[in-house]
N, C-alpha and C positions, 0 to 999 in steps of 0.2 A: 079193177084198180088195186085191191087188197091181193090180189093173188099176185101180182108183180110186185109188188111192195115186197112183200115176202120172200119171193124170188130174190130181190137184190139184196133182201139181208141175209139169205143162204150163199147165196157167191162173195157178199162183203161183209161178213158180220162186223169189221171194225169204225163201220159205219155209225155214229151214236154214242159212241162209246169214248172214254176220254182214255189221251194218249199213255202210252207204257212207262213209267218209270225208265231213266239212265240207269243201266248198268256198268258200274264200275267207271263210271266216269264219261262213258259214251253218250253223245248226244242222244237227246228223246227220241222215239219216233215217233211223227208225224203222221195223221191219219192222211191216207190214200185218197185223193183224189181228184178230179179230171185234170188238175192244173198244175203244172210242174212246181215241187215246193222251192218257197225263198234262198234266196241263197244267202249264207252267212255274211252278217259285215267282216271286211277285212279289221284283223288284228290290229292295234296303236303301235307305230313303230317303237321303238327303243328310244330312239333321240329326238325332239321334235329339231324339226328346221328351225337353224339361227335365223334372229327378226332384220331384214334388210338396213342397213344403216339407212340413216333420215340423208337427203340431199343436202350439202349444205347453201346460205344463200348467195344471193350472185351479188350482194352489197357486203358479206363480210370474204367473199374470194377477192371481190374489189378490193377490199381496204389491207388483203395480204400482199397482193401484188404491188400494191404502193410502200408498204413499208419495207419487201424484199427492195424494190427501187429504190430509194433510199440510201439504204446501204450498199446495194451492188455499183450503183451508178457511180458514187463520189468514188470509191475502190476501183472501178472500172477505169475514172478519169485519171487517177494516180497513177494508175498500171499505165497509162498510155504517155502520161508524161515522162514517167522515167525511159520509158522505150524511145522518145524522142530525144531523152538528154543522153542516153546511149550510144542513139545514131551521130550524133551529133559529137558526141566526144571521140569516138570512133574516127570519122572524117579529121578530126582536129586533135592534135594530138596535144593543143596546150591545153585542151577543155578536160578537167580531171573526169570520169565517170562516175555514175551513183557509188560502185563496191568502193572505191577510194576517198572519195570524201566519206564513205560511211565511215571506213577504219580513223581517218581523219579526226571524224565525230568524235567518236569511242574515244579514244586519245585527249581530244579537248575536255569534254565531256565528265571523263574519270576526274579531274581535278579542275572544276573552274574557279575554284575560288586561291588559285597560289598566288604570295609576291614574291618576286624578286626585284624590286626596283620599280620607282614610280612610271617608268614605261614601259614596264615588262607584268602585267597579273593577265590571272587568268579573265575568261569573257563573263564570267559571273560578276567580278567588281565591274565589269564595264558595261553589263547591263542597269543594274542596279545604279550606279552613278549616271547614267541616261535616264531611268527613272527618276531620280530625285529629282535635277532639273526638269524635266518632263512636269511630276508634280508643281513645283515653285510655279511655273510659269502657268501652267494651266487653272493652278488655285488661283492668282492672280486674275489672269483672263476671267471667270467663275466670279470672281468678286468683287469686278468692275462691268465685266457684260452683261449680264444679267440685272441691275438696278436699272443700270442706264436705259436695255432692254424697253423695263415698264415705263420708265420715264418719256421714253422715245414715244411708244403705243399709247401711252397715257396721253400726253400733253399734244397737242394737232401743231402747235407751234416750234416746238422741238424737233418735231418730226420736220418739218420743212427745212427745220434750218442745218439738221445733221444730215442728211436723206445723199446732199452734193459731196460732203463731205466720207464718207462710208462709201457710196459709190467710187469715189476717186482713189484710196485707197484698198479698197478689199483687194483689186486684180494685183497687190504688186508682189511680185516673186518675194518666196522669204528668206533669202540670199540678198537679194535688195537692201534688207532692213538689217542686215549683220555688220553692214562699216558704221552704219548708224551708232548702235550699240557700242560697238570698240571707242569710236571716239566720245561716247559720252561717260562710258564706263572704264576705259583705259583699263579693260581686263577681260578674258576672254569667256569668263564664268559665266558674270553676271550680262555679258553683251549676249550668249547665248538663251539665256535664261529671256531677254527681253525679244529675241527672234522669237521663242515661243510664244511669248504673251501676244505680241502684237498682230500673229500669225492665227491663233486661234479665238481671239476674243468676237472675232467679226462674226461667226456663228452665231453664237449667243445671243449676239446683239438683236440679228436678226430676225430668228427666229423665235424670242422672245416676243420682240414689238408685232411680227404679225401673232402671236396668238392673244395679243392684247387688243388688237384689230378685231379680232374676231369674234370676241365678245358682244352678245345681242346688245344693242342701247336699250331695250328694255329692261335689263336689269342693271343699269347705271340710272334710266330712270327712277326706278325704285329707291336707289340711295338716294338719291337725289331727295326724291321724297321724306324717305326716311331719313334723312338729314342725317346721315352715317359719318363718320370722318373719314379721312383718306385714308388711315391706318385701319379702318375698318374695311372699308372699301378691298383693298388691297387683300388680307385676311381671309373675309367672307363670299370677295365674289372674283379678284384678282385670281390669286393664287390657284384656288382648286382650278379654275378652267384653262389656266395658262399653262398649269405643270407639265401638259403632255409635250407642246410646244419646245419648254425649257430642258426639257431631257431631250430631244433631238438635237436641240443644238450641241448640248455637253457629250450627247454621241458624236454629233460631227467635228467637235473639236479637241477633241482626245484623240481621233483619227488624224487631224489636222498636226497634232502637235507631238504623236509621235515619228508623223513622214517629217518633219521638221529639224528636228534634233539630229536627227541621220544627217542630214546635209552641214549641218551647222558644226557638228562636230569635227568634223572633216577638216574643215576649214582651224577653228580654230585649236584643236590639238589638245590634249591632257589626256584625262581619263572618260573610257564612255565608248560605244559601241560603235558610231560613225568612226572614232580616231583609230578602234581597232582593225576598221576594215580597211582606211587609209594606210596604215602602218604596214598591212598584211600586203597592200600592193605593193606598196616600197621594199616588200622583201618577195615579191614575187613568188606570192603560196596562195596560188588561187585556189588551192581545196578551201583554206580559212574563209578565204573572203565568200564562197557558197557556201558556206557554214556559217557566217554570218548572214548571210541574205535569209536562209530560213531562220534562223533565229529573231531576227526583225520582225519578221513577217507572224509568227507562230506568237510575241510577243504582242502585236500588234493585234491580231486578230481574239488576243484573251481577253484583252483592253478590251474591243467592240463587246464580245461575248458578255461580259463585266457591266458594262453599262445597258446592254437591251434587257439585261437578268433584270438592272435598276428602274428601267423604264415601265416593266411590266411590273414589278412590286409596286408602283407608286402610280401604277394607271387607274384612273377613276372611271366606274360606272357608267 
């Protein structure tokens, strides 16, 4: 055993022995033996790999696609409606198109606020003058619907006795209620003024007395107990639960009372945005008078916008 020993360290003397120093930067070498040596790990590249962006979730891709909606759709319905008022003006040749009531617009537009003469200003006085009566009649409606309202919801007896009365009146057109006016007011202001009041107060009325209705009896019994006054009552348990109620109705009759005055004016003539679009057929410029319809309408709709802003500032808990 010692003599082969020996032998293999005359054919390998590197056997035993620790490896040789790098030269000049060369890798060591490795002693020799039966097993093929390791192989170097590969070199770190240069750059590492960029880290995969994160997925994003499928509840906030939701909630993109909804708000693109949003915005695409109402754009979308616009796009479609003027493609229709196109076709349509197109076939007809007395229907002005969108490009011509635009320039129309522009034109009105650049100055509405001119006079020449109490039948001749721009549509800016004649909006403005449709709002003030708008106003009057509506603050009226507002300051008589509304008591009455709690009065109604309040008292079981009131209710029965107004219930045929309300009923019988709310359906009646508000052109109905315009010769009324003239002949009581022998003027065409205040008889319009009284079309709006009489036309919007029914809202109010109504949808007051139900949120007075709906009010649990347990907490009327509690006053009751607490032997509270009606001004207290009214205060501490009326009001805050009723209010939501009382803002629907004054939403619905702002709506009510500005479709109103359009017609009203019409009729009775001066100043005001119904008499302008009257006026405008009488001269046969039907670009004005779709220049008044959106204008109506765009007014109308600030109105709503105005009051749900007021609804939501004053909703309770």
């Amino acid at each position: 055993m010692a003599r082969e020993d020996s032998m293999s360290a005359v054919l390998n003397p590197a056997i035993g022995k620790t490896p040789m120093r790098a030269i000049d930067g060369a890798a060591p070498v490795t002693p020799r033996t039966g097993t093929a040596p390791a192989a170097a790990p590969p070199a770190a590249s240069a750059a590492a790999p960029a880290p995969r962006p994160a997925a994003v979730p499928a509840s906030v891709l939701a909630e993109r696609r909804a708000r693109a909606a949003r915005v695409v759709a109402p754009l979308a319905g616009f796009a479609v409606f003027v493609l229709v008022w196109q076709m349509i003006a197109h076939g007809n040749s007395a229907i002005p198109g969108p490009a011509k009531v635009w320039d129309a617009a522009l034109a009105i537009f650049g100055d509405p606020f001119y006079r020449k003469g109490p039948n001749d200003q721009g549509i800016g006085w004649n909006v403005l003058a449709s709002l003030g009566r708008v106003g009057i009649g509506f603050g009226l409606a507002a300051a008589i619907g509304i008591p009455l309202g709690f009065m109604i919801g309040r008292f079981r007896f009131l209710d029965h006795m107004s219930g045929p009365i309300i009923s019988l009146l709310r359906p009646v057109s508000p052109l109905a209620w315009l010769p009324i006016g003239l002949l009581v007011f022998k003027a065409a202001n205040p008889a319009a003024i009284w079309t709006i009041f009489i036309c919007s107060v029914w809202p109010m009325i109504i949808n007051t007395a139900a949120g007075v209705r709906q009010i649990p009896q347990d907490y009327m019994n509690v006053a009751k107990v607490l032997n509270l006054s009606e001004w207290k009552v009214f205060t501490k348990i009326l009001f805050p639960a009723v209010l939501p109620f009382v803002l629907t109705g004054v939403r619905l009759s702002i709506g009510v009372a500005w479709l109103v005055i359009v017609a009203a004016e019409m009729l009775t003539g001066g100043v005001g945005i119904g008499f302008w679009v009257w006026d405008e057929w009488n001269n046969l410029n039907v670009a004005h008078i779709i220049i008044a319809i959106f204008t109506i309408g765009i007014v109308g709709l600030a109105l709503e916008v105005g009051m749900v802003a007021l609804a939501r500032r004053f909703e309770y808990a």
